[in-house]
C-alpha positions in Angstrom: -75.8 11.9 -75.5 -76.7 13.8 -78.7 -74.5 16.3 -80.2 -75.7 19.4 -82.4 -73.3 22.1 -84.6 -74.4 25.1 -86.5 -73.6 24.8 -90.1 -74.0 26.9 -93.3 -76.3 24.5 -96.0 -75.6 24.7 -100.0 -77.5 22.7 -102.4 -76.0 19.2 -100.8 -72.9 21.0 -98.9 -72.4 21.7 -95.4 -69.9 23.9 -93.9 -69.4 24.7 -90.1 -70.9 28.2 -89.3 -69.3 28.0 -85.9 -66.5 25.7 -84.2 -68.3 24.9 -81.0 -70.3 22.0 -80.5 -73.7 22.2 -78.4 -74.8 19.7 -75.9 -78.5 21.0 -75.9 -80.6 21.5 -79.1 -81.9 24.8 -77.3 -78.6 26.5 -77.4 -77.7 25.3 -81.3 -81.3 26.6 -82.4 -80.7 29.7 -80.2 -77.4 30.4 -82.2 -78.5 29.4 -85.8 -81.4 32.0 -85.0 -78.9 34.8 -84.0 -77.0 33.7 -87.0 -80.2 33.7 -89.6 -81.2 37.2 -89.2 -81.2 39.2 -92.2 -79.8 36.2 -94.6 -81.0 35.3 -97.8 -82.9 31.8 -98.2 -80.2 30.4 -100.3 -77.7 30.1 -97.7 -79.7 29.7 -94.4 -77.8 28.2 -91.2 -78.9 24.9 -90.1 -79.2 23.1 -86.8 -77.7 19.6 -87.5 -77.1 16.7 -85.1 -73.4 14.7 -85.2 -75.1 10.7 -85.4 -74.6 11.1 -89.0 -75.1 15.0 -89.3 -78.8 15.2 -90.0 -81.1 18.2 -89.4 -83.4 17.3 -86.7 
């Protein structure tokens, strides 16, 4: 079973956008969407998966 978090990217850093975890990829993407609209490029919110916290 794969686990997904929403996470603010900087450069190399991540930081935890918001402190649930998601079961389905559907409802982490659904919530980094919400999360996304009207931000700048330079600190987007990515979906990232918790094997070794890659983006998928």
């Amino acid at each position: 079973m794969k686990v997904y978090i929403v996470a603010y990217t900087d450069g190399v850093v991540m930081f935890p956008a918001h402190n649930k975890f998601y079961r389905s990829k559907d409802a982490a993407k659904k919530k980094c969407n919400q999360m996304n609209e009207g931000r700048k490029a330079n600190n987007q919110v990515s979906v990232f998966c918790a094997d070794n916290w890659h983006k998928e």
